[in-house]
N, CA, C and O of each residue as an XYZ file, in Angstrom:
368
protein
N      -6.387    -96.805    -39.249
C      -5.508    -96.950    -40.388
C      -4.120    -97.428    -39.955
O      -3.669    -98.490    -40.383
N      -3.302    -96.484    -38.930
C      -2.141    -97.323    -38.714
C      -2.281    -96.580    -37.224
O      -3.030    -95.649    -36.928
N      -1.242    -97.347    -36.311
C      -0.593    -97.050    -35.032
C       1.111    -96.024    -35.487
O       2.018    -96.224    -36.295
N       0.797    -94.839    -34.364
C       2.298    -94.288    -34.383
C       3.138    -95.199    -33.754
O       2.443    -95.847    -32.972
N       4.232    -95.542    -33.718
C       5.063    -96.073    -32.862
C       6.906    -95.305    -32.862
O       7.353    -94.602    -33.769
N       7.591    -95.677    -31.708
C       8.956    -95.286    -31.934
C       9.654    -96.505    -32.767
O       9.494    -97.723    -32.685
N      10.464    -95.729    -33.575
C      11.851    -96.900    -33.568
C      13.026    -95.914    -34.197
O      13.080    -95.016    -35.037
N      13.750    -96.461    -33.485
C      14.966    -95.763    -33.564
C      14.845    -94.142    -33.633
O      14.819    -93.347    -34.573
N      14.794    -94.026    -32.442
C      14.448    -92.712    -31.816
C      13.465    -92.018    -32.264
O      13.345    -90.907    -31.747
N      12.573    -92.364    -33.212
C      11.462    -91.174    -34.045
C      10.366    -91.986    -34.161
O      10.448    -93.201    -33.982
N       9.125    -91.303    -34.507
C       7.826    -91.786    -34.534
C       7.891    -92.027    -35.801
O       8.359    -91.236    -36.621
N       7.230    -93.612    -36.172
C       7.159    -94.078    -37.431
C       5.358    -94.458    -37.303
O       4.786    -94.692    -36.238
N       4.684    -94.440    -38.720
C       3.758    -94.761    -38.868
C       3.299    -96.466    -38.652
O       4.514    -96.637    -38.550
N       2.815    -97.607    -38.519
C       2.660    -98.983    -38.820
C       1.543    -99.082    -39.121
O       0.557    -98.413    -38.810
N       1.702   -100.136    -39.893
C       0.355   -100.528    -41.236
C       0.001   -102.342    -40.917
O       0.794   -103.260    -41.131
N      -0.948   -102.428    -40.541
C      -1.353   -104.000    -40.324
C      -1.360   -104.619    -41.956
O      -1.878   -103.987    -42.877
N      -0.740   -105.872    -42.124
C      -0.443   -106.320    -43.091
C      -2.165   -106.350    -43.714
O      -2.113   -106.729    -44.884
N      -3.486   -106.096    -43.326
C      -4.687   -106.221    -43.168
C      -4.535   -105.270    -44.478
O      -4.401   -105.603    -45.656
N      -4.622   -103.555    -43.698
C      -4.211   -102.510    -44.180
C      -3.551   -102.436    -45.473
O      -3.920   -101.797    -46.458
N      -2.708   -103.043    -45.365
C      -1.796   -102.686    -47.025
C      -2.231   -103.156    -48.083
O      -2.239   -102.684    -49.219
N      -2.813   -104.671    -47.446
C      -3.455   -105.723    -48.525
C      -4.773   -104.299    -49.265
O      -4.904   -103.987    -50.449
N      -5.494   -103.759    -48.115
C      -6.628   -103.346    -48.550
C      -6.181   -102.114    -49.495
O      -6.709   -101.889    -50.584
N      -5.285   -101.457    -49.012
C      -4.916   -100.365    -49.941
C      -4.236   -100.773    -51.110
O      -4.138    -99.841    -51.907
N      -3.513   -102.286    -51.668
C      -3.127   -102.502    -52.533
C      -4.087   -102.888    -53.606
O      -3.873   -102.780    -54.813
N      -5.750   -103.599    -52.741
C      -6.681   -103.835    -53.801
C      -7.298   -102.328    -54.371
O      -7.911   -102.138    -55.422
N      -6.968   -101.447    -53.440
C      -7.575   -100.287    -53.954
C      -6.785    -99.472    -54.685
O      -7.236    -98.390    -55.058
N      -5.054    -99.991    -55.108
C      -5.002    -99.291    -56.093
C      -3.455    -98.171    -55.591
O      -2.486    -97.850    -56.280
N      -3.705    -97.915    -54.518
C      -2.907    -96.907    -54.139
C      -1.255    -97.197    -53.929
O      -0.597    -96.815    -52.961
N      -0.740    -97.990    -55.112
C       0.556    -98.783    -54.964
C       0.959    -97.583    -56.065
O       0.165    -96.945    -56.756
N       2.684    -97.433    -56.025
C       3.165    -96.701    -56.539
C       3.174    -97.782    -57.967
O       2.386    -98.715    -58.126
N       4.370    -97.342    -59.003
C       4.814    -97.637    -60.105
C       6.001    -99.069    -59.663
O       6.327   -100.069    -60.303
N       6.237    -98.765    -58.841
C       7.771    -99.892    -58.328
C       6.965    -99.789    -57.164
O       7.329    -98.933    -56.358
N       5.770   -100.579    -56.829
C       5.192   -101.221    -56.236
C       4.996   -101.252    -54.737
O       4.623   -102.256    -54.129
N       5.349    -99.763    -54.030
C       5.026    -99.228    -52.737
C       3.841    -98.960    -52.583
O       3.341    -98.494    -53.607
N       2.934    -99.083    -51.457
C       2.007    -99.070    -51.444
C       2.093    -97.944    -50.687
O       3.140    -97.613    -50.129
N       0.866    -97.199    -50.608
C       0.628    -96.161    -50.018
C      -0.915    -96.018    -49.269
O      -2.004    -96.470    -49.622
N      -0.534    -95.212    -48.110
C      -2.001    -94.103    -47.753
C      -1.607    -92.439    -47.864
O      -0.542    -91.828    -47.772
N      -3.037    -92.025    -48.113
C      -3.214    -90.625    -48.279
C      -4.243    -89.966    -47.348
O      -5.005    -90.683    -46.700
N      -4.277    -89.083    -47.288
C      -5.581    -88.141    -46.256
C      -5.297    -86.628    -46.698
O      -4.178    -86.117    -46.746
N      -6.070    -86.230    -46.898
C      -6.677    -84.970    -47.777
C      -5.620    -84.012    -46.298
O      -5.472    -84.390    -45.136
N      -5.188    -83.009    -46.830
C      -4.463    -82.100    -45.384
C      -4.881    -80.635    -45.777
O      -4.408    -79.659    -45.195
N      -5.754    -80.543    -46.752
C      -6.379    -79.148    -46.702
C      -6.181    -78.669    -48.496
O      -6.041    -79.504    -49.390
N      -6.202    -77.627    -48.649
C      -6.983    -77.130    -49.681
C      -4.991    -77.169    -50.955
O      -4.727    -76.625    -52.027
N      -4.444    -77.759    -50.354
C      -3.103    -77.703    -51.318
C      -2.886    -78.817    -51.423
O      -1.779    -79.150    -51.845
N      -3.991    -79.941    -51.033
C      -3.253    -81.369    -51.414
C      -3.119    -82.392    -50.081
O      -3.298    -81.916    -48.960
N      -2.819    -83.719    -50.243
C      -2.893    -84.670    -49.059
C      -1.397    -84.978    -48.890
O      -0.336    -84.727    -49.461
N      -1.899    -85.724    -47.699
C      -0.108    -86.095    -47.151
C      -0.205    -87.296    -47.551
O      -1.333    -87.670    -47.874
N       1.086    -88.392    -47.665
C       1.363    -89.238    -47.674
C       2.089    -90.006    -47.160
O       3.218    -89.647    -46.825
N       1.609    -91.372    -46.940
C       2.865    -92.610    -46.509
C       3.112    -93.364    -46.676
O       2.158    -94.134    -46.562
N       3.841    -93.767    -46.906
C       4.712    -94.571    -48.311
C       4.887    -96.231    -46.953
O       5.408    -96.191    -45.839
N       4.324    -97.295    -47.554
C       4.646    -98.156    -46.582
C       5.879    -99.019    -47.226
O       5.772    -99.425    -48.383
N       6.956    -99.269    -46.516
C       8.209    -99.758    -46.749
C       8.053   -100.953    -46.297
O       8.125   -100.748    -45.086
N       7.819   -102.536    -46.482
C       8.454   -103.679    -46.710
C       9.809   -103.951    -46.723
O      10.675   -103.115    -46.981
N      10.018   -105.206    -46.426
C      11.305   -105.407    -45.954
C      11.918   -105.565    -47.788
O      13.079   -105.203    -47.978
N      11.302   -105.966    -48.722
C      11.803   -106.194    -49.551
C      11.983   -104.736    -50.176
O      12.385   -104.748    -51.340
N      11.738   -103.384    -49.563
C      12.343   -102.180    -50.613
C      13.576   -101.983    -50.428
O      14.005   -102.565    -49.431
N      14.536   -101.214    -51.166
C      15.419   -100.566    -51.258
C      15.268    -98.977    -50.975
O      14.282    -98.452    -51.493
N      16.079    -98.200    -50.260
C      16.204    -97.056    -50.304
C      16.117    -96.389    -52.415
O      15.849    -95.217    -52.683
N      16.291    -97.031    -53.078
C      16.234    -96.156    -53.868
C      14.547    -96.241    -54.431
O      13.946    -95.383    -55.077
N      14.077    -97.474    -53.982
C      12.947    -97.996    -54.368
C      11.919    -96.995    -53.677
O      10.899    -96.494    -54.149
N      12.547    -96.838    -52.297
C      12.135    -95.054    -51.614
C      11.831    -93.937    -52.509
O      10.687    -93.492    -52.600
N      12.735    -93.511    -53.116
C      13.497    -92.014    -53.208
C      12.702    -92.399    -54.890
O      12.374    -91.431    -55.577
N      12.482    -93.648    -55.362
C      11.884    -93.370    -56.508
C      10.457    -92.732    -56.609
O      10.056    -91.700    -57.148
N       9.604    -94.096    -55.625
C       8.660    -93.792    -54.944
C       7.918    -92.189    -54.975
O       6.996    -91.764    -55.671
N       8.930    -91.374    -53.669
C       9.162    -90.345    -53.176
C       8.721    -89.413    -54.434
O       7.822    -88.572    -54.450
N       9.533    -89.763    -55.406
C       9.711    -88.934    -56.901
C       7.799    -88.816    -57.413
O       6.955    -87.957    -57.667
N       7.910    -89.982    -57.345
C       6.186    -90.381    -58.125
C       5.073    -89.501    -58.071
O       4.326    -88.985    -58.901
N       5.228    -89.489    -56.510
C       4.147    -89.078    -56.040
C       4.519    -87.585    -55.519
O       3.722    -87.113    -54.708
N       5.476    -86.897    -55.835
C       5.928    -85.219    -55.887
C       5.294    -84.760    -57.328
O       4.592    -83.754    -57.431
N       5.676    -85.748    -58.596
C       5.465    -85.676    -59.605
C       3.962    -85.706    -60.297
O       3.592    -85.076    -61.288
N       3.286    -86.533    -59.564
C       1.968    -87.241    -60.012
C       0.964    -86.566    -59.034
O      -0.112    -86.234    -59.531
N       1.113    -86.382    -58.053
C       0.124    -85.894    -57.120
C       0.320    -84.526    -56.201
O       1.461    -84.325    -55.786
N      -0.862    -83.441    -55.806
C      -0.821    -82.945    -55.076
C       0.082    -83.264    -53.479
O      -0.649    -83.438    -52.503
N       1.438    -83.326    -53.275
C       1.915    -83.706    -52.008
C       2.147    -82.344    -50.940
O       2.897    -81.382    -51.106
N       1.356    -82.595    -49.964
C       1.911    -81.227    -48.859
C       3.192    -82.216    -47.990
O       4.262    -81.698    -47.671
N       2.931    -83.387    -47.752
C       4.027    -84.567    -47.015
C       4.269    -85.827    -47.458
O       3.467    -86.690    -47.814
N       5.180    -85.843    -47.414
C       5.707    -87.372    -47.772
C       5.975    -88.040    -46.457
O       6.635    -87.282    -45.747
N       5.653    -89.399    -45.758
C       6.281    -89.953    -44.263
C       6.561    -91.295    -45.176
O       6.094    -91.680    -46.248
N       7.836    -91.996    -43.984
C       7.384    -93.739    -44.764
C       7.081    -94.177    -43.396
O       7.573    -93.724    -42.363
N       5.850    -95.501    -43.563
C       5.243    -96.025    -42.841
C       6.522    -97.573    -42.580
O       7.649    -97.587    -43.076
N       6.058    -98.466    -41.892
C       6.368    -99.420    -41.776
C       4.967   -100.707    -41.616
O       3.841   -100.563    -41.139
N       5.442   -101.584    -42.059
C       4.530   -102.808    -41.822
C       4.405   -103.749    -39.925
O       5.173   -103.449    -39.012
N       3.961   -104.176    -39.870
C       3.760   -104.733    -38.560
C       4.667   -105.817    -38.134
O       5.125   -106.369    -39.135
N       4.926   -106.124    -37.483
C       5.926   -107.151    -37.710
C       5.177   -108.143    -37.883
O       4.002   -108.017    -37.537
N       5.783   -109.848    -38.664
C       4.837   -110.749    -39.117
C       4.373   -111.556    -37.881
O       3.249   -112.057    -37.877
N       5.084   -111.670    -36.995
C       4.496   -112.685    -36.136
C       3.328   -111.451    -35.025
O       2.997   -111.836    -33.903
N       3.075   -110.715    -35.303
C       1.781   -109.751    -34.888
C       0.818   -110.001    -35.961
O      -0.387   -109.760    -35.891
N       1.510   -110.559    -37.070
C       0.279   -110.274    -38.550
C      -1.471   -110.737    -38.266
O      -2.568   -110.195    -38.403
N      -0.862   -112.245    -37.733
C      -1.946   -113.400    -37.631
C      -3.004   -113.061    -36.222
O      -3.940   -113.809    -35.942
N      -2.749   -112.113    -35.612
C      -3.303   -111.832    -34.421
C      -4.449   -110.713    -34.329
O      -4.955   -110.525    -33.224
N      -4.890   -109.953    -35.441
C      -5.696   -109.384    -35.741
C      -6.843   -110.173    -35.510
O      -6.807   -111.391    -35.689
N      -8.099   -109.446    -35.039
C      -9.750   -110.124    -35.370
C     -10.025   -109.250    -35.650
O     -11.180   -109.059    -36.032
């Protein structure tokens, strides 16, 4: 699903542009158009990660963030990041 990686001092999630496409046909895009993954984390609900594009805004975050506190069972919220583009095309 994704690679951990560092940036800027902390472990961030990354999402192959592959990945997002697939989770966007499946649906799992917020309201203001963040896409997301989920994984079940036990009997109170799944975690989540919010994948951030270069085109969000922090509030486009924190709306996000809201949605899915509001709409769904959340035990975690993380934000993911996308891959960088010139890695995009290098997938088989």
């Amino acid at each position: 699903m994704s690679i951990v990686i560092e940036q800027q001092g902390r472990l961030v999630h990354q999402f192959s542009h592959q990945e997002a496409d697939r989770l966007r046909r499946l649906g799992c895009v917020t309201t203001n158009g963040l896409v997301f993954y989920d994984e079940l984390s036990g009997s109170d609900g799944a975690w989540f990660c919010l994948i951030s594009e270069p085109c969000h805004t922090a509030e486009d975050i924190a709306q996000a963030k809201r949605e899915i506190r509001r709409n769904r069972d959340a035990t975690g919220i993380d934000i993911g990041v996308l891959e960088p583009e010139e890695l995009a095309g290098e997938a088989t």
